[in-house]
C-alpha positions as CSV (number, residue, x, y, z in Angstrom):
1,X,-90.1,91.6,-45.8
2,X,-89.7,92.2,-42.3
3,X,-86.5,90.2,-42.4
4,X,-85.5,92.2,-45.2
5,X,-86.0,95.3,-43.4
6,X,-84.4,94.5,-40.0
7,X,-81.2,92.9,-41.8
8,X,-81.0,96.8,-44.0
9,X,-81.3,98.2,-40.6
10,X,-78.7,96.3,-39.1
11,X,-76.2,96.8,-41.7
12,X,-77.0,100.6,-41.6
13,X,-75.9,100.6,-37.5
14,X,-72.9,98.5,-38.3
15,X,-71.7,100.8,-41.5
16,X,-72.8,103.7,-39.2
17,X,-70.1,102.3,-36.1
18,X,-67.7,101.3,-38.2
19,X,-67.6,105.3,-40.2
20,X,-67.6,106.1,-36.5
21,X,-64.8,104.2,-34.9
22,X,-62.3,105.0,-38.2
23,X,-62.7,108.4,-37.8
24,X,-62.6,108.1,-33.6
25,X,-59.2,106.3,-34.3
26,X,-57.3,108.4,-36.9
27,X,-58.2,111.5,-34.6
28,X,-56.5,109.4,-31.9
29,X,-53.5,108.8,-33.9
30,X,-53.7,112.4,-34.7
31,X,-53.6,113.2,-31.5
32,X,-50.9,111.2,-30.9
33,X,-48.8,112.1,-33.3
34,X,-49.1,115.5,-32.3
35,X,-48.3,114.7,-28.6
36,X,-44.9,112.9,-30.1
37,X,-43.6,116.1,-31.3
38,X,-44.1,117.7,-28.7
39,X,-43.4,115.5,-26.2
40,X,-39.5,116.8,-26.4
41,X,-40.6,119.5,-23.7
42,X,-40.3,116.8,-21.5
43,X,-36.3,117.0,-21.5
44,X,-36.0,120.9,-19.6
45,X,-38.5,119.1,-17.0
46,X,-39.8,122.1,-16.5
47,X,-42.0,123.3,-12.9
48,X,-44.2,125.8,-14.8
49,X,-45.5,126.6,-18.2
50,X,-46.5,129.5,-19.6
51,X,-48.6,129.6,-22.9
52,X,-48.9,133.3,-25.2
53,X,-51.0,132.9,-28.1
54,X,-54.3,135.0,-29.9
55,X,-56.5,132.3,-29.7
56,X,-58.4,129.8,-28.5
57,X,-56.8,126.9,-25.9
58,X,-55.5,124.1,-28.0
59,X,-52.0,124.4,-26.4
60,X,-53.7,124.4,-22.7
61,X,-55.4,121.5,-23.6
62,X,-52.5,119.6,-25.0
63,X,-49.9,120.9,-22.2
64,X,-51.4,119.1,-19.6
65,X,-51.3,115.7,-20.7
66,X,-47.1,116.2,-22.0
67,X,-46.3,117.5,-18.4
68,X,-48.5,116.3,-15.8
69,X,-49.1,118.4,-12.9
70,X,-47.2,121.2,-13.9
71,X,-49.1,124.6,-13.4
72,X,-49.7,126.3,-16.8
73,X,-50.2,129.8,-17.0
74,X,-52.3,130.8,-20.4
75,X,-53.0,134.1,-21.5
76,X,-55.5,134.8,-23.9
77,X,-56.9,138.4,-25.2
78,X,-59.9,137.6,-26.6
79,X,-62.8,137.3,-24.1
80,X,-64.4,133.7,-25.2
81,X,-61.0,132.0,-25.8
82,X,-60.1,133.4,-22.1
83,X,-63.6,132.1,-20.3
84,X,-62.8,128.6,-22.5
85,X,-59.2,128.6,-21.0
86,X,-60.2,129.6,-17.9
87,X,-63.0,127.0,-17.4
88,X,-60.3,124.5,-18.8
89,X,-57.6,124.8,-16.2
90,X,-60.5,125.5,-13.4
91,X,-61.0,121.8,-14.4
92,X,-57.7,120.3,-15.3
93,X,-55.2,122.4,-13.8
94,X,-53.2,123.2,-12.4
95,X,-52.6,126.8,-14.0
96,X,-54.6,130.0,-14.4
97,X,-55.9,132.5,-17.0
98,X,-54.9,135.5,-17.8
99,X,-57.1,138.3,-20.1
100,X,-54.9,140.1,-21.9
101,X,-53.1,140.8,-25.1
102,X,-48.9,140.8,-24.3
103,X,-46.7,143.8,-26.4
104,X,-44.6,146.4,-25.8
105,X,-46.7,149.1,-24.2
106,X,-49.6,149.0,-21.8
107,X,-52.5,150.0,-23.6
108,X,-56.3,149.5,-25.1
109,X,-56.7,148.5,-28.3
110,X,-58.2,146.2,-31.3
111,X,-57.6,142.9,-32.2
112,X,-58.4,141.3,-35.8
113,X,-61.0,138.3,-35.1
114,X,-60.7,136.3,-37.2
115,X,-63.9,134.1,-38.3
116,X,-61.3,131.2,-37.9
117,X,-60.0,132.1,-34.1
118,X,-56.6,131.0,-34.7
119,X,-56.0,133.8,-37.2
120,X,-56.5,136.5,-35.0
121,X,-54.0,138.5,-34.8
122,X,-53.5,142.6,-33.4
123,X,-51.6,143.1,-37.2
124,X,-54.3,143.1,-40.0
125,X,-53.8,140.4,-42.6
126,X,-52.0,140.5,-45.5
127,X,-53.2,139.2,-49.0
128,X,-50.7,136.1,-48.9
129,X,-53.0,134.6,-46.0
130,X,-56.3,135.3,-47.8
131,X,-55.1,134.0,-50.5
132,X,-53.9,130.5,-49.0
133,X,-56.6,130.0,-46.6
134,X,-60.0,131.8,-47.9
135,X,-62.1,131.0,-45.0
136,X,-60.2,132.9,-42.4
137,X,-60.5,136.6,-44.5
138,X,-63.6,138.0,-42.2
139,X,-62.4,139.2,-39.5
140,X,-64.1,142.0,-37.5
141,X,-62.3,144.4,-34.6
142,X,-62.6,143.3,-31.1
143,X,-61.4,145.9,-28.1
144,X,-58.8,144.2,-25.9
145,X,-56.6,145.1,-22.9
146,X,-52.1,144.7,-23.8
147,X,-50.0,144.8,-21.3
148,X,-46.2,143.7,-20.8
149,X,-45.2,140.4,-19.7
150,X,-42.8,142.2,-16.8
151,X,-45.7,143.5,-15.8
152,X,-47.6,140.4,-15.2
153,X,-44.9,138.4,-14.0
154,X,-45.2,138.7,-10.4
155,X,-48.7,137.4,-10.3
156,X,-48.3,134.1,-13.0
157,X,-45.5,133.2,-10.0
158,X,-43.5,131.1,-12.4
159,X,-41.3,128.9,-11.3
160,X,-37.9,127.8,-13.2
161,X,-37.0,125.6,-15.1
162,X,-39.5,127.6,-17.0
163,X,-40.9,126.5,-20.6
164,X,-42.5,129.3,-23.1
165,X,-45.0,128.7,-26.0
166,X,-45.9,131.9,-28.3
167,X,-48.6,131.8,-30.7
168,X,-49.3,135.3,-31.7
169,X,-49.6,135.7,-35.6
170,X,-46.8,138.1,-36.5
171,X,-46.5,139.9,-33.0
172,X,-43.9,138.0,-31.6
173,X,-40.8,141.2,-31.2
174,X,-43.7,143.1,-29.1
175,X,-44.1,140.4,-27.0
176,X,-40.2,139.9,-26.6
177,X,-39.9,143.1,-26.1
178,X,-42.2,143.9,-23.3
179,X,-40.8,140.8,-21.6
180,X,-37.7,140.3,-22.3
181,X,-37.1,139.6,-18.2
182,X,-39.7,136.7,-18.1
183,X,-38.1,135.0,-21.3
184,X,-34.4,135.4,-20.1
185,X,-35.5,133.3,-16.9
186,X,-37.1,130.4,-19.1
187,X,-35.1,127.5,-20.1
188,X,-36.7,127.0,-23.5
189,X,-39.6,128.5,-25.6
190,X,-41.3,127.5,-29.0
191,X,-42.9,130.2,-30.9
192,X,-44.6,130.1,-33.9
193,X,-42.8,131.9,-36.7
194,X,-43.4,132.7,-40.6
195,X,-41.4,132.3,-43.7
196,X,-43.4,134.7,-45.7
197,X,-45.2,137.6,-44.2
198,X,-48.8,136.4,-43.6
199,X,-49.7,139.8,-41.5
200,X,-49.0,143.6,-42.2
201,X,-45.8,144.5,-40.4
202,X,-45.8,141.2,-38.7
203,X,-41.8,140.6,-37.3
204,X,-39.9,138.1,-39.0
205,X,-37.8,135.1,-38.1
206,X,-34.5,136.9,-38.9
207,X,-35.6,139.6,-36.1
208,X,-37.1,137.1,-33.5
209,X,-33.8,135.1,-33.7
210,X,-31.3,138.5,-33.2
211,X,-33.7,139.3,-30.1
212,X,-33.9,135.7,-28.9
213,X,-30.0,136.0,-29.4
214,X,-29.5,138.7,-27.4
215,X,-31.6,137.2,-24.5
216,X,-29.5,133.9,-24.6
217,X,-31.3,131.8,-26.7
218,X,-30.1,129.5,-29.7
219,X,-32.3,128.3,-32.2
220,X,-32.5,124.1,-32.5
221,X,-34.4,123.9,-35.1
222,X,-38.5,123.3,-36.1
223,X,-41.1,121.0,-34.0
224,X,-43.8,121.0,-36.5
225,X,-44.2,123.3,-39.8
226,X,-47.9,124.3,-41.9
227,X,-47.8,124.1,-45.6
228,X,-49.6,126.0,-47.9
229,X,-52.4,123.8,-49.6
230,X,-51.5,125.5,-53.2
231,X,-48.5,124.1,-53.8
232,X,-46.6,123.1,-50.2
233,X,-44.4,125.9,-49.2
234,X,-43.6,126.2,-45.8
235,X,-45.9,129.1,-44.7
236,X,-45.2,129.1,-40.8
237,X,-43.4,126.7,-38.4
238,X,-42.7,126.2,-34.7
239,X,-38.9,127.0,-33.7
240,X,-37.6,125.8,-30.5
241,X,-35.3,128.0,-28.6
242,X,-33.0,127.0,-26.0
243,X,-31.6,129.4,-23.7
244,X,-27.9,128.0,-23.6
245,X,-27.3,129.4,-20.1
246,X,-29.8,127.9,-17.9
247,X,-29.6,124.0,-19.5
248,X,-27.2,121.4,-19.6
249,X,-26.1,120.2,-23.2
């Protein structure tokens, strides 16, 4: 019996490693994929970094390990995704933390928290996201601080070649707008863009790309796209920008 027993326990802590290691190493190989689509950043070789986006850090984790040593300015509106990045680069860097919300206008006002962080967003949702993903609907209103990304410039001392990520759920044209210095110096940016509107007067890709335009930029195409889990349309997608005057072809 004891036999028995021992020989039940044993195949127990073998199942219970081997559940463990296949889902250690497909979250590797996600991982990895991940950092193979986004390891093109590489090419502008840039000497800073600076990463826009709503919500928690995912990109300032992820930035580090593409481009090694290079400073990577974050800026984050909501106060525990800004303590998490902070603490992060404190850590990792180098690269600082910045808490504030980026638009058009210096000002103090509410964001729309999500219950799933990376659907924040300073535009209230629209019934096309609730509908495709349920379990980011709560939301409740949290006070932040907006300021333009002129503004801040001085201090993020960002050195060219300069790369830009934007991940701001439908507010991209404010944050163009209020920084349309700071992107003109950068020698490519990614932001994350929507084919259908997923927030209430969110900008669209038509109007990102004219202001992009007007700032140097042409469009090269999509890094990485999200589907909706009803039936697989392209919901939103990450277009990569190239500013066509401060890179060689």
């Amino acid at each position: 019996m004891k036999r028995l027993v021992k020989n039940a326990y044993s195949a127990l802590g073998s199942r219970k490693w081997l559940i463990h290691n296949v889902a250690t190493n497909r979250e590797r190989e996600k991982r990895e994929g991940v950092k193979q689509k986004w390891a093109m950043l590489k090419r502008y070789e840039p000497k800073s970094v600076l990463d826009i986006s709503t919500n928690e850090g995912q990109s300032a984790a992820l930035l580090p390990e593409l481009v090694p040593g290079i400073p990577i300015c974050s800026v984050k509106p909501m106060a525990d995704c800004f303590r998490q990045v902070e603490t992060f680069l404190l850590d990792n860097g180098p690269g600082n933390a910045f808490h504030y919300a980026l638009g058009d206008e210096t000002e103090t006002t509410t964001i729309y928290r999500s219950e799933f962080s990376p659907s924040s967003s300073l535009l209230a949702m629209d019934c096309l996201h609730k509908s495709e993903f349920p379990h980011t609907a709560n939301s409740w209103p949290e006070e932040i601080e907006v300021r333009r990304l002129d503004d801040l410039a001085d201090a993020m001392s960002l050195e060219p070649p300069i790369v830009i990520k934007v991940d701001v759920q439908g507010f991209e044209d404010r944050v163009i707008a209020g920084g349309k210095e700071t992107f003109g110096r950068a020698a490519a940016l990614v932001i994350e863009l929507t084919s259908y509107p997923l927030y209430q007067s969110q900008s669209t890709f038509e109007d990102v790309q004219e202001q992009l335009q007007m700032l140097g930029f042409v469009f090269r195409g999509g890094i990485d796209q999200m589907h909706s889990p009803k039936d697989g349309q392209i919901l939103q997608f990450d277009a990569l920008f190239e500013n066509a005057g401060r890179i060689s072809q």
